[in-house]
C-alpha positions as CSV (number, residue, x, y, z in Angstrom):
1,X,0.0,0.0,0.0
2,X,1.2,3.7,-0.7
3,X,-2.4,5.5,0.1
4,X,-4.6,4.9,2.1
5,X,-6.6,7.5,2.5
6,X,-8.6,10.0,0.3
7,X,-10.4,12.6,1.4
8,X,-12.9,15.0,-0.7
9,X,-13.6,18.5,1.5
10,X,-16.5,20.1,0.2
11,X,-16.2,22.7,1.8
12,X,-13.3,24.0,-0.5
13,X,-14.9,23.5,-3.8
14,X,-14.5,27.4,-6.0
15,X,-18.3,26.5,-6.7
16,X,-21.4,24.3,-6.7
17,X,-22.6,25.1,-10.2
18,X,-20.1,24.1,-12.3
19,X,-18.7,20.7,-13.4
20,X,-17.7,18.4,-11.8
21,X,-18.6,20.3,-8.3
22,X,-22.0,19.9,-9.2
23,X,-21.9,16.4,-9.6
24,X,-24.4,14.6,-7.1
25,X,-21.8,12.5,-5.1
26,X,-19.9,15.1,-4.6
27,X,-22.9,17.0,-2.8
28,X,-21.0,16.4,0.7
29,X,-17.2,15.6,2.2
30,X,-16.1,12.5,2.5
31,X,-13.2,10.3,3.8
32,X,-12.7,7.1,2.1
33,X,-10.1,4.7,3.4
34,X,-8.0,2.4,1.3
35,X,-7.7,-0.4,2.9
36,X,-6.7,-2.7,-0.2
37,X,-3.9,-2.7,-3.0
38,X,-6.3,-2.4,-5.7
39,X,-9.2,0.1,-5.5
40,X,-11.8,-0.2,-8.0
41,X,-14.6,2.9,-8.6
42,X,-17.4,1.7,-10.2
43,X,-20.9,2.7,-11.3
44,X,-23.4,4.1,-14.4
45,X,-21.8,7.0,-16.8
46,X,-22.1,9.9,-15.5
47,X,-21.8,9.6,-12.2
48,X,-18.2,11.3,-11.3
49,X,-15.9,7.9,-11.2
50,X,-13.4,8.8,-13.7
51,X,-13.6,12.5,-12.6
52,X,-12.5,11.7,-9.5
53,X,-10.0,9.1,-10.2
54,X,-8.3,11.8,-12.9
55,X,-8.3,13.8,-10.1
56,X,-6.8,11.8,-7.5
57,X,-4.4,10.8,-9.9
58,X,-3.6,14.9,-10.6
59,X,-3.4,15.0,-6.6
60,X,-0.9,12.5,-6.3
61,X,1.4,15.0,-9.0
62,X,1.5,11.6,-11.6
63,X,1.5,12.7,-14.8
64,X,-1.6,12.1,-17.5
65,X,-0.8,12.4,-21.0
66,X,-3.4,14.3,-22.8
67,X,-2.3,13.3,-26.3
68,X,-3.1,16.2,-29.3
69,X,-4.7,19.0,-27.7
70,X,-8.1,20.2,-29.2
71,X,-10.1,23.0,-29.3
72,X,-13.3,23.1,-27.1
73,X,-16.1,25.8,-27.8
74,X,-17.4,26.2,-24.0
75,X,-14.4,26.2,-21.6
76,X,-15.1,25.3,-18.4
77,X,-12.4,26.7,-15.7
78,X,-13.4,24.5,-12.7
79,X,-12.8,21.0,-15.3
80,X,-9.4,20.4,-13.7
81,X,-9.9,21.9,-10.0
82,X,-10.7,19.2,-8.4
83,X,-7.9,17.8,-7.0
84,X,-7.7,20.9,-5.2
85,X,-9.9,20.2,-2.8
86,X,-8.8,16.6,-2.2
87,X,-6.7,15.3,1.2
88,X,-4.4,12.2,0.7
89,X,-2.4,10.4,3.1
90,X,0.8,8.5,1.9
91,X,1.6,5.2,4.2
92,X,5.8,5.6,3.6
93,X,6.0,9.2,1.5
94,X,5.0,9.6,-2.3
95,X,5.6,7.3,-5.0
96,X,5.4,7.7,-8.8
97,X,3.3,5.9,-11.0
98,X,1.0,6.2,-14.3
99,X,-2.5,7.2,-16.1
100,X,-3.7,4.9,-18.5
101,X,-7.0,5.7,-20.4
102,X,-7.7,3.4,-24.3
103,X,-8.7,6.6,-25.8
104,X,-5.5,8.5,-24.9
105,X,-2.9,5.3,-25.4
106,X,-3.1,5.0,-29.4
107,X,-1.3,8.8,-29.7
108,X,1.4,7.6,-26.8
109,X,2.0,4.4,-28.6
110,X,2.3,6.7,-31.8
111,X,4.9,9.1,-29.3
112,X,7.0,5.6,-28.7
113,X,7.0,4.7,-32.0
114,X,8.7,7.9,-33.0
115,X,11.2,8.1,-29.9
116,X,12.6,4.3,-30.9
117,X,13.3,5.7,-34.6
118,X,16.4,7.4,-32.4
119,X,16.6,5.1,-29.4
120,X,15.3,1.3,-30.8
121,X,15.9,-0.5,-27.4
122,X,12.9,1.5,-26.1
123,X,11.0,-0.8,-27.8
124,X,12.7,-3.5,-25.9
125,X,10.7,-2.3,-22.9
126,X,7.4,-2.6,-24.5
127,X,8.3,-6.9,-25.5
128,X,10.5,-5.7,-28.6
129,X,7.6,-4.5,-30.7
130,X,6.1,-1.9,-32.0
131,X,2.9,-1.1,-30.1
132,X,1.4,0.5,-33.5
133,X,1.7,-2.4,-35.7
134,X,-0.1,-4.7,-32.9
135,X,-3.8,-4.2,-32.5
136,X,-5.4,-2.4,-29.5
137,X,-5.2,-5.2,-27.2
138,X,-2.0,-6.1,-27.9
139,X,-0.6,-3.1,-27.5
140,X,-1.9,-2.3,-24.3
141,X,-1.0,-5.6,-22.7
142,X,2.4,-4.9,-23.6
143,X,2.2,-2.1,-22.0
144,X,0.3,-3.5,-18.7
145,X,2.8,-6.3,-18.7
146,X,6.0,-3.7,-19.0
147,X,4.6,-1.0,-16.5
148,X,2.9,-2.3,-13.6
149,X,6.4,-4.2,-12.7
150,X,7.5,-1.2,-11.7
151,X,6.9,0.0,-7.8
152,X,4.3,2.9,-7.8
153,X,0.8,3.7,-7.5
154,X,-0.9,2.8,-10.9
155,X,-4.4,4.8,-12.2
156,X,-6.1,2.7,-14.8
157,X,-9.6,4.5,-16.6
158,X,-11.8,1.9,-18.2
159,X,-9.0,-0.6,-19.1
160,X,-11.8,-2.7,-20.5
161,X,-12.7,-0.9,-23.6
162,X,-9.5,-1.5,-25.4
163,X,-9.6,-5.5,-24.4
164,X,-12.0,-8.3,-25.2
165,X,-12.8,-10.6,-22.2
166,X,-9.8,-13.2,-22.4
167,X,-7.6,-9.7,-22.7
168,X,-9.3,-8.8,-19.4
169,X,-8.3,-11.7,-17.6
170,X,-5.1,-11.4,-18.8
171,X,-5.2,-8.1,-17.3
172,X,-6.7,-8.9,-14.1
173,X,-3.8,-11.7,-13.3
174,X,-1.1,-9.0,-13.7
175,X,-3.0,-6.4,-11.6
176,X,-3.4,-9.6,-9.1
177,X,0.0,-10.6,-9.4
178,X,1.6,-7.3,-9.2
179,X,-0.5,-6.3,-6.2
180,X,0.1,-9.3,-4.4
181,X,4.2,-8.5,-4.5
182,X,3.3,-5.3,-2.2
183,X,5.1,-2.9,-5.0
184,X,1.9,-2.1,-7.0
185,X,-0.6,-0.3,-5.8
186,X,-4.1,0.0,-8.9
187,X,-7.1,1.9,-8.6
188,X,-9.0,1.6,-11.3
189,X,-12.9,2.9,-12.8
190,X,-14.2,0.2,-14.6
191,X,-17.4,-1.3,-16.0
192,X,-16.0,-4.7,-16.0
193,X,-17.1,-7.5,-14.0
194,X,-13.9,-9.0,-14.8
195,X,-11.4,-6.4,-13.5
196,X,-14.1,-6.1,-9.8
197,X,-13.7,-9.5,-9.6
198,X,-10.5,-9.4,-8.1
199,X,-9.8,-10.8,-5.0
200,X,-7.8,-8.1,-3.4
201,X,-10.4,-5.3,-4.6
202,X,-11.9,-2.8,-2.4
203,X,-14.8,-1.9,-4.7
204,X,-16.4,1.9,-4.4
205,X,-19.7,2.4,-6.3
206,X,-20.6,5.6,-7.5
207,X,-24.7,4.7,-7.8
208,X,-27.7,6.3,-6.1
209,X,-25.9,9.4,-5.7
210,X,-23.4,8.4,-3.5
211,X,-20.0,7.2,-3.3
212,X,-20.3,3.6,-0.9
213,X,-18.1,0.5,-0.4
214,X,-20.1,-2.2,-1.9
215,X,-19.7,-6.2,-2.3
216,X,-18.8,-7.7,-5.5
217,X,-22.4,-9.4,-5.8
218,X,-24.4,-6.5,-5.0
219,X,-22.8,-4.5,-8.1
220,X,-25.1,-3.4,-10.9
221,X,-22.8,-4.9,-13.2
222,X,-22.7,-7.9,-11.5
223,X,-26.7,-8.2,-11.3
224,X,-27.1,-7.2,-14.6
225,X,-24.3,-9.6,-15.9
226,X,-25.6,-12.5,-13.8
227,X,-29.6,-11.7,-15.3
228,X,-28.3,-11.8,-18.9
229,X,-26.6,-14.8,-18.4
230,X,-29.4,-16.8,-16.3
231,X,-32.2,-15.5,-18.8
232,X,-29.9,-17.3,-22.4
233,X,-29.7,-20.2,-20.2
């Protein structure tokens, strides 16, 4: 464990009008232990998960690669305040780590591609291929399997839309595995039943308004998973 304790203070937000202050689980403070090496934020869209892990992430000064900048026609000011008004508590002082979003990876892959033209061991790092010439998948297995060796606290934003479900168990052993060393710490938003189904998860849900430990089982995903499933049998 390197945190283990997050903290959202209300009472410091610049406003309630704006996104994401407005958001409904953010409507009052709250102090959320983490109790396990891998943290998993879960719930419908919408509902502040990936706002507040970006955040968290921001807080803990790790870096998130944005990829090609694009214009916006309604800037919002308060977007990237949030971390602002967030407390952490490290258990043996900071450590680095990583961001990883599917929509954001295909433009760093790109950016790796172009820094092995001058340095081709960097590719070495990645398995000794190009992560551009692989499909999606691939790629960012490569990329789970090279990082996440590494001692740090790892942020991980709907890992699941890059990878189909034998890619997500793939991913959810090394997340287990890695964990389970003591170096790795994962918190992860995810839709996936798959990735909340590990066994060392602490699992947040972000439903009814509210941000609330819940059991694996008692997941929407889970339910909804389980109902599919039970009514093709």
């Amino acid at each position: 464990m390197h945190l283990n304790r997050l903290v959202i203070n209300r009472d410091r937000f610049p406003t309630l009008k704006k996104y994401p202050f407005n958001l409904p689980v953010f409507q009052k403070s709250l102090d959320l232990p983490l109790t396990e090496a891998v943290t998993v934020f879960t719930g419908e869209n919408g509902t502040g998960k990936s706002t507040l892990l970006k955040a968290l992430c921001q807080r803990c000064n790790i870096h998130i690669w944005e990829g090609l900048q694009k214009p916006r026609y309604e800037y919002n000011p308060y977007e990237n305040m949030l971390q602002e008004s967030l407390d952490i508590n490290w258990v043996n002082g900071s450590v680095p780590g990583s961001f990883f979003s599917p929509e954001l990876f295909r433009n760093f892959s790109q950016l790796i591609d172009e820094w092995a033209i001058s340095n081709p061991g960097l590719l070495k790092y990645y398995g000794g291929e190009s992560l551009v010439t692989q499909s999606h998948g691939q790629a960012c297995m490569a990329y789970f399997r090279a990082r996440y060796q590494i001692k740090g606290l790892h942020f991980l934003d709907e890992p699941e839309a890059a990878l189909s479900p034998k890619t997500q168990l793939e991913l959810l052993k090394v997340i287990t595995e890695m964990s389970a060393k003591g170096d790795a710490q994962f918190i992860i938003s995810t839709h996936s039943p798959i990735l909340m189904s590990c066994q060392q998860a602490q699992l947040y849900s972000f439903n009814a308004n509210e941000i609330r430990e819940i059991d694996y089982r008692s997941t929407e995903h889970y339910k909804v998973y389980s109902e599919f499933f039970r009514s093709k049998s």
